[in-house]
C-alpha positions as CSV (number, residue, x, y, z in Angstrom):
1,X,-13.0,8.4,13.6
2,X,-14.2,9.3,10.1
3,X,-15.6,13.2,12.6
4,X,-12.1,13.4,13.4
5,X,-10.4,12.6,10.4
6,X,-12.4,15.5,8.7
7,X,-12.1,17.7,11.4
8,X,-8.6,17.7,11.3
9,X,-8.8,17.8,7.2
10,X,-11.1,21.0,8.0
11,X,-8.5,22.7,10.5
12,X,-5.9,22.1,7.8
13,X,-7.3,24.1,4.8
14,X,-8.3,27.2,7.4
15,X,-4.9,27.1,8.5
16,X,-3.7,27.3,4.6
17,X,-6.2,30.1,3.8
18,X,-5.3,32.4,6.7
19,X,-1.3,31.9,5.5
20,X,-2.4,32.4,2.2
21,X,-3.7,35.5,3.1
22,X,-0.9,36.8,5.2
23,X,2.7,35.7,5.3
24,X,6.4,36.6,6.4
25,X,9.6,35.2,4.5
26,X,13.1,35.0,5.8
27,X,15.8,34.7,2.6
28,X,18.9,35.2,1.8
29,X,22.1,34.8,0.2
30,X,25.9,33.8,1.2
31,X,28.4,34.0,-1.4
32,X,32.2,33.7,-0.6
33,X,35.3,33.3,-2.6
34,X,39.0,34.0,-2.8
35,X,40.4,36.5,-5.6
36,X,43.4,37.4,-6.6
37,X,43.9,41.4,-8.5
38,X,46.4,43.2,-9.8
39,X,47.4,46.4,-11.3
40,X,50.1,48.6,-13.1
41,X,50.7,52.2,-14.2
42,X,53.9,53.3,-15.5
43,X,54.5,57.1,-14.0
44,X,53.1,60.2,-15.3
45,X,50.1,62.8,-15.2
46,X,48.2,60.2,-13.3
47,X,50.4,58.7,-10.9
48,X,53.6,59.8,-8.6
49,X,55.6,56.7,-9.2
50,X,55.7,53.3,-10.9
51,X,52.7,51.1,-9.6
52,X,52.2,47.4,-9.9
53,X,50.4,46.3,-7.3
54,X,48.6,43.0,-6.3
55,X,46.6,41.3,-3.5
56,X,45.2,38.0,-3.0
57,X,41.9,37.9,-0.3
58,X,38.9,36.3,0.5
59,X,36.0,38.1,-0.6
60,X,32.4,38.5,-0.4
61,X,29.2,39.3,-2.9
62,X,31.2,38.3,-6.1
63,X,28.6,37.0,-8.0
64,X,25.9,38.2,-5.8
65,X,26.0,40.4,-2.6
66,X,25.5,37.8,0.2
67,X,22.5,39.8,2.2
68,X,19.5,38.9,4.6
69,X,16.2,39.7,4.3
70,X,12.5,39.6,5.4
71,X,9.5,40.5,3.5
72,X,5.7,40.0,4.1
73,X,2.5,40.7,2.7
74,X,-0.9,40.9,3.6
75,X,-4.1,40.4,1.7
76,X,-6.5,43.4,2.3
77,X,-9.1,42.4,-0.5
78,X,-10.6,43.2,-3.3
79,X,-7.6,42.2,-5.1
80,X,-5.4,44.8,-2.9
81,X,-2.0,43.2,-1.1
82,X,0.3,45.9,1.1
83,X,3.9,44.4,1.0
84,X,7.6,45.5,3.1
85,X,10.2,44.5,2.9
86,X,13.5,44.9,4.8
87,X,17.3,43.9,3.5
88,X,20.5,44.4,5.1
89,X,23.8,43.2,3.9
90,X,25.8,40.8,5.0
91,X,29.9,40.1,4.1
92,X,30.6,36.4,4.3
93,X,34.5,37.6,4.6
94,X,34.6,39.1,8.0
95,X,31.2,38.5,9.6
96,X,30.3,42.4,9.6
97,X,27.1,44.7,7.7
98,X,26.9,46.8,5.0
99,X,28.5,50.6,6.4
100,X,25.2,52.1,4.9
101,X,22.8,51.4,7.4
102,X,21.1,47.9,8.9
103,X,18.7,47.6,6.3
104,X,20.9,49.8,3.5
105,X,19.9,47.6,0.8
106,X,15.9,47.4,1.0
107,X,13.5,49.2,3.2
108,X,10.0,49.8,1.9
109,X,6.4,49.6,2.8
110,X,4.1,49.6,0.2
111,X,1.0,48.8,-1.8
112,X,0.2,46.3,-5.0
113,X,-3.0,45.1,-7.2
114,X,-2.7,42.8,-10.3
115,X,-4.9,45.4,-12.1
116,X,-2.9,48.7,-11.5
117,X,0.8,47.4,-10.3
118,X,2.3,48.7,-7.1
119,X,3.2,51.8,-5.4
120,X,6.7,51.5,-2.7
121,X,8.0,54.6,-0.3
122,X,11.5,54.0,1.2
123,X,14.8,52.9,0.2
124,X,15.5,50.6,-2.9
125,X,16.9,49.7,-5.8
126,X,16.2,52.2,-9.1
127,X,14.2,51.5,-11.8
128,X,16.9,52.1,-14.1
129,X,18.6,48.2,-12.4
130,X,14.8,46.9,-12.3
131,X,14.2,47.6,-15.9
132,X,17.6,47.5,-17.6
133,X,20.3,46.5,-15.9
134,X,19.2,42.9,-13.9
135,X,17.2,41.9,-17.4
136,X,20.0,42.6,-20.0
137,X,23.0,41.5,-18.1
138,X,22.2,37.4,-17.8
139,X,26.2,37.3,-17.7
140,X,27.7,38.9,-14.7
141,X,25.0,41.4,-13.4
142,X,25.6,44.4,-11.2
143,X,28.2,42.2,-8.9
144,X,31.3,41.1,-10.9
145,X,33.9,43.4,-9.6
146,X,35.1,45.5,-13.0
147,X,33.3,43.6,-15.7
148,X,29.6,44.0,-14.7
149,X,27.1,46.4,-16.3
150,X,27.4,48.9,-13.4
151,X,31.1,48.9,-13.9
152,X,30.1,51.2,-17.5
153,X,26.4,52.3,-16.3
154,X,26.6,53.3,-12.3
155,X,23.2,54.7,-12.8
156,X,22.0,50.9,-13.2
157,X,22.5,50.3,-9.9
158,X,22.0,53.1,-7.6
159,X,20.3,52.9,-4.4
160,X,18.1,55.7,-3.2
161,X,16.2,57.0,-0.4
162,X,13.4,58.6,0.8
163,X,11.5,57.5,-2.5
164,X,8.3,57.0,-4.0
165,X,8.3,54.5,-7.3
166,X,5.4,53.0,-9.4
167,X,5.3,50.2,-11.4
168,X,2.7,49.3,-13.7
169,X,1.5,45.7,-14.5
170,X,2.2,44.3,-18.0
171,X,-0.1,45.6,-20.7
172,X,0.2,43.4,-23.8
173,X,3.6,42.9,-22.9
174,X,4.6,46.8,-22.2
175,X,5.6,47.8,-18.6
176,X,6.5,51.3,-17.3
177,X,7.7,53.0,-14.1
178,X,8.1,55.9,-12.4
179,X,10.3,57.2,-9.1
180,X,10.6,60.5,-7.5
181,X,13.4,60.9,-4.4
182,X,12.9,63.8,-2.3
183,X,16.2,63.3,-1.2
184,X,18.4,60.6,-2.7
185,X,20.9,60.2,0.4
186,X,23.7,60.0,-2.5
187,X,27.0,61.7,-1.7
188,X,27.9,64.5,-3.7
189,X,30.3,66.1,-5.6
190,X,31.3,69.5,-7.8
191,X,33.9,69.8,-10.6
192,X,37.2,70.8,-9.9
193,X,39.2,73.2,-11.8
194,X,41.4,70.7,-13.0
195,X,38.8,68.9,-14.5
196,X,38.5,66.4,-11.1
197,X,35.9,66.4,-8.8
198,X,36.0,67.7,-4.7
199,X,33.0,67.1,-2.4
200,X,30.3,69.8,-2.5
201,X,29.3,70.2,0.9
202,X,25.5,71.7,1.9
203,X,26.0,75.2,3.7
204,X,22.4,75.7,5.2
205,X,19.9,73.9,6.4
206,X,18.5,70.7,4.7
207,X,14.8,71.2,5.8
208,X,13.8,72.8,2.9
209,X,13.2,70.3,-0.4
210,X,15.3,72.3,-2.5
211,X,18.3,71.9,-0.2
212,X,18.5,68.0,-0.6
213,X,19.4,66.2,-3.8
214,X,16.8,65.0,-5.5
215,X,16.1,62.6,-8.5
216,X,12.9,61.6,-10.7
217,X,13.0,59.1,-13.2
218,X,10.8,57.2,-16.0
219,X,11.1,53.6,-17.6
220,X,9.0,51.5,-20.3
221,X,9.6,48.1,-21.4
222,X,8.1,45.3,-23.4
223,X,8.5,41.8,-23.8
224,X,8.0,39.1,-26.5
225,X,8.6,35.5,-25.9
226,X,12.4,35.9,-25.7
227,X,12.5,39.5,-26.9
228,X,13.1,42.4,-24.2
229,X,13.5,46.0,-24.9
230,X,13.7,48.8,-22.6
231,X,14.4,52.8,-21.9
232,X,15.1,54.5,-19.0
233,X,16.3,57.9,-18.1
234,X,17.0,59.8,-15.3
235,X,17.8,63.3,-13.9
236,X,19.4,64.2,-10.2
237,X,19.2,68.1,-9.2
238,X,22.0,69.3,-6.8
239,X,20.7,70.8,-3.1
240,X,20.2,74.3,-4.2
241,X,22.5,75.0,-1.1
242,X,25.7,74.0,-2.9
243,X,27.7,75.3,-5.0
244,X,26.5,72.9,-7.9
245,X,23.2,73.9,-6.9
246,X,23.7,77.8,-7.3
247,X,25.4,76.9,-10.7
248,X,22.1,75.5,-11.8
249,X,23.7,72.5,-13.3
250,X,21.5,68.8,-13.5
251,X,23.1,65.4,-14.1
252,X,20.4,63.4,-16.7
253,X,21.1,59.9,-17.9
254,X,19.5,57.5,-20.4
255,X,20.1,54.1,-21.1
256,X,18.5,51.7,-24.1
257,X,18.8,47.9,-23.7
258,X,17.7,44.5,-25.2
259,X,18.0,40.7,-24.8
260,X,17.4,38.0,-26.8
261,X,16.8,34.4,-25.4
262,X,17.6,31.6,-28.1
263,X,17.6,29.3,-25.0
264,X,21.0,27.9,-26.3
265,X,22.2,31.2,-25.3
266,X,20.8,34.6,-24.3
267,X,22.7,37.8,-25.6
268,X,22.1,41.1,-23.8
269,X,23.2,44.8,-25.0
270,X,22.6,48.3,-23.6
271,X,23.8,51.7,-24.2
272,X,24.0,54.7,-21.8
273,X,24.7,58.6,-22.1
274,X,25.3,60.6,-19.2
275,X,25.4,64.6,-19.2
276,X,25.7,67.1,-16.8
277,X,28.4,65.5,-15.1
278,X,29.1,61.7,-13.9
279,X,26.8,58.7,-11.8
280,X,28.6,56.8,-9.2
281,X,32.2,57.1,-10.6
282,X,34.4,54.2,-8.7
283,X,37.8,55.1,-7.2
284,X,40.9,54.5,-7.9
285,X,42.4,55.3,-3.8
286,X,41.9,51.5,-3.4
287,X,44.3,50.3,-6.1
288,X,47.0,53.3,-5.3
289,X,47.1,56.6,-3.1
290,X,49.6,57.6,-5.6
291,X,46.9,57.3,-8.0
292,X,45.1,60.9,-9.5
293,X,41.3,60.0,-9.2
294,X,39.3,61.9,-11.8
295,X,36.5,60.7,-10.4
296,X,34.4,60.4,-7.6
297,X,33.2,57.4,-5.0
298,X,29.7,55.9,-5.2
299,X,27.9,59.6,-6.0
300,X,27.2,62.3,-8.2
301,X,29.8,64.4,-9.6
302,X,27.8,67.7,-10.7
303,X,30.0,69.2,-13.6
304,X,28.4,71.2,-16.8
305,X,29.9,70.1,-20.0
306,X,31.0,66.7,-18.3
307,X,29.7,63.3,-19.2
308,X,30.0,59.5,-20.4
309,X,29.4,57.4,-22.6
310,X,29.3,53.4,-22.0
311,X,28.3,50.4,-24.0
312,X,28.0,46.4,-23.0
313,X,27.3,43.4,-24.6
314,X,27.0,40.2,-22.5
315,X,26.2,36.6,-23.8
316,X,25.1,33.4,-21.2
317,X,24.6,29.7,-22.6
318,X,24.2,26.5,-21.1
319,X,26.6,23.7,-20.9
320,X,25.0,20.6,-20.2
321,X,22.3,19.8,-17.3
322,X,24.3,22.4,-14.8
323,X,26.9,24.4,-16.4
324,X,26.7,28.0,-17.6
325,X,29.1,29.6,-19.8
326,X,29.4,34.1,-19.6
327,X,31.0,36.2,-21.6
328,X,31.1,40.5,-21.9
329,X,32.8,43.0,-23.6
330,X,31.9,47.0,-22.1
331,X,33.4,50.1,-22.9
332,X,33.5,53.5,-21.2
333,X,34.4,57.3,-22.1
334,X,34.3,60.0,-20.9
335,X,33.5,64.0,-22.0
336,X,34.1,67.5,-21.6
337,X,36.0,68.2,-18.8
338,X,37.0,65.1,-17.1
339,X,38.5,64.4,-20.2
340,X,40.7,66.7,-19.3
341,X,41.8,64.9,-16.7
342,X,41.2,61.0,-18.0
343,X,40.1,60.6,-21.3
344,X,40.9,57.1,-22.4
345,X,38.4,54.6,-23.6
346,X,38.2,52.6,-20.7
347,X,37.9,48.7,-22.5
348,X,36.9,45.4,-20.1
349,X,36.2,41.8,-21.4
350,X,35.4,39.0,-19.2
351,X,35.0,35.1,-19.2
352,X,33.3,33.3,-16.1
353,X,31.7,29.7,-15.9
354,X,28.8,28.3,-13.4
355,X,28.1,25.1,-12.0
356,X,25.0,24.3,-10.2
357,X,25.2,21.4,-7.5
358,X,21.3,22.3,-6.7
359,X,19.0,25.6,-7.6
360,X,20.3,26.8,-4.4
361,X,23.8,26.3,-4.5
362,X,26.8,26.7,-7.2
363,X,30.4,27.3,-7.7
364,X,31.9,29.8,-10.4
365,X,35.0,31.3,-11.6
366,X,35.0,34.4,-13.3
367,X,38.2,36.2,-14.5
368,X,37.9,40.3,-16.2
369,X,40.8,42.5,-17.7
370,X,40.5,45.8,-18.2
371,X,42.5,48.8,-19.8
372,X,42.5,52.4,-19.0
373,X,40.7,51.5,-15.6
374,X,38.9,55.0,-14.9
375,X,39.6,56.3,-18.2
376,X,43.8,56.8,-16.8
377,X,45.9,55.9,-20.0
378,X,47.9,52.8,-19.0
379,X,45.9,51.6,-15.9
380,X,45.1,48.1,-16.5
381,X,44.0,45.3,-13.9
382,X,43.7,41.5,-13.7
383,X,40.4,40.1,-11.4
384,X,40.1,36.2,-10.7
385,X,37.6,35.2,-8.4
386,X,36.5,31.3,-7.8
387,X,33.6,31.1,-5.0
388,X,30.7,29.4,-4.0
389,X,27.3,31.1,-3.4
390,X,23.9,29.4,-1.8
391,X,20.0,31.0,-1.7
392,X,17.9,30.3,1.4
């Protein structure tokens, strides 16, 4: 009895070693809610007509997207792990994917040691979200439609593909990271006379490097106990088959951030310049048609003497054993030509609150206003959203 008792013990810890050495995970997250939006625009420049519109829907991904994912890694020794991971997304509302691709969110292969960090190839999220936006913004994070830090700082959360990034290990507390896309898979766009944007179509063939977008970017941080500072830049170059391309002109971006942690609260700032043109402008088509859009949707707008400038502050505290408390205040402008078209200092300021049933599941309510949506003079917009999100 006592043989097959230890046997069994025996079977038990190989069976624990050769997981240990080699595993898949299945995770995800589901996050529903119901919002209610509106928005108003007396005519002018910017629009045809008199707008004040509103809708009330059920949504998806408020607080975070809801996605599904599997990732795995494998020990090959010596201290050497190769990792993947795949990551599609998923919208609660209807049942349906992301319109990207299956696995639009995350698909990379890759390598990692504790002594020299890890190396990725495929499709991810930049370093510019790893290192400045998901650490600084404890409040509302890339998701919260309008009053988030990508509402300000597209660059902060830009997906690209066909990419090689590094990131280092922590050194006495300093971190850095490095990407290069040989073709970013971002749409893109030129400026317009006007001072708007049109799409800037390739003419030839995209087999040759120079005749895809591409993007290389740097980052450092370091940390302190509850200090955290970080820098990041980045510069995309236009296919040199467009008409942005021809021109010569580069979009560059850099962004400096910080967080505190008191533990009663945590307080997060960042600042970003971008020249050269804009990052992943939002469009206004989905509040009004009637709407003039200076802007253009989820890409690069290539435009010399163009740019932004954008600014948040954030704050997070506790409120007793399961409640959070978040709070922000961003800003937005924008220069050289668009202005031309926009101009206004874009203003946003939102108040949300969390409460945490388990560590996998919550409810929130988060409500944002902003003013001069887009930098349009007298476009301003009411968001409520209440939900309920769960992590498996």
């Amino acid at each position: 009895m006592k043989k097959t008792l230890l046997a069994a013990a025996l079977l038990a810890g190989f069976a624990g070693a050769a997981s240990a050495q080699s595993s898949v995970t299945l995770y995800g997250v589901l996050d529903g809610g119901v919002r209610y939006q509106n928005f108003n625009l007396s005519a002018g420049p910017f629009s045809k007509v008199d707008i004040s519109t509103s809708s009330i829907a059920v949504v998806s991904g408020t607080q975070s997207t809801s996605r599904f994912g599997v990732r795995g890694v494998e020990d090959l020794g010596s201290g050497n792990q190769a990792i993947w991971n795949l990551e599609g997304q998923v919208n609660v509302n209807d049942g349906s994917a992301g319109s990207y691709s299956q696995w639009q969110r995350t698909s990379i292969v890759g390598l990692r040691n504790d002594a020299w960090g890890q190396v990725d190839i495929g499709r991810q999220l930049n370093l510019a979200f790893k290192f400045a936006g998901l650490p600084i913004d404890s409040a509302f994070g890339v998701n919260a439609p309008i009053i988030n830090i990508s509402g300000v700082m597209g660059v902060t959360a830009v997906r690209q593909s066909n990419m090689l990034m590094y990131q280092s290990p922590s050194m006495s507390g300093f971190k850095v990271g490095a990407q290069y896309s040989f073709n970013t898979g971002l749409t893109t766009g030129k400026q317009a006379a006007n001072g708007g944007s049109a799409p800037d179509t390739a003419t030839g063939s995209s087999f040759d490097t120079g005749n895809n977008m591409r993007n290389i970017s740097g980052a450092v941080s370091y940390t302190n106990g509850g200090i955290y500072v970080a820098g990041v830049y980045d510069q995309f170059t236009p296919a040199s088959n467009t008409v942005a391309g021809q021109n010569g002109t580069n979009v560059t971006s850099w962004i400096i951030a910080g967080a505190y942690d008191a533990k009663v609260v945590k307080v997060g700032a960042a600042y970003n310049q971008v020249r050269g043109g804009l990052i992943n402008g939002a469009a206004t088509s989905s509040v009004s048609s009637d709407i003039v859009n200076p802007m253009i949707n989820g890409g690069i707008v290539f435009a010399d003497g163009a740019g932004a400038n954008a600014w948040n502050i954030n704050a997070s505290a506790p409120v007793g054993a399961s409640g959070t408390v978040m709070a922000a205040y961003q800003g937005l402008t924008h220069t050289g030509k668009v202005a031309d078209v926009g101009g206004a200092t874009q203003l946003t300021w939102g108040l949300g609150y969390s409460y945490a049933f388990t560590k996998r599941t919550n409810v929130y309510a988060i409500y944002s206003y902003v003013n001069n949506y887009q930098g349009i003079a007298g476009l301003s917009g009411n968001t409520a959203t209440a939900g309920i999100r769960h992590a498996f």
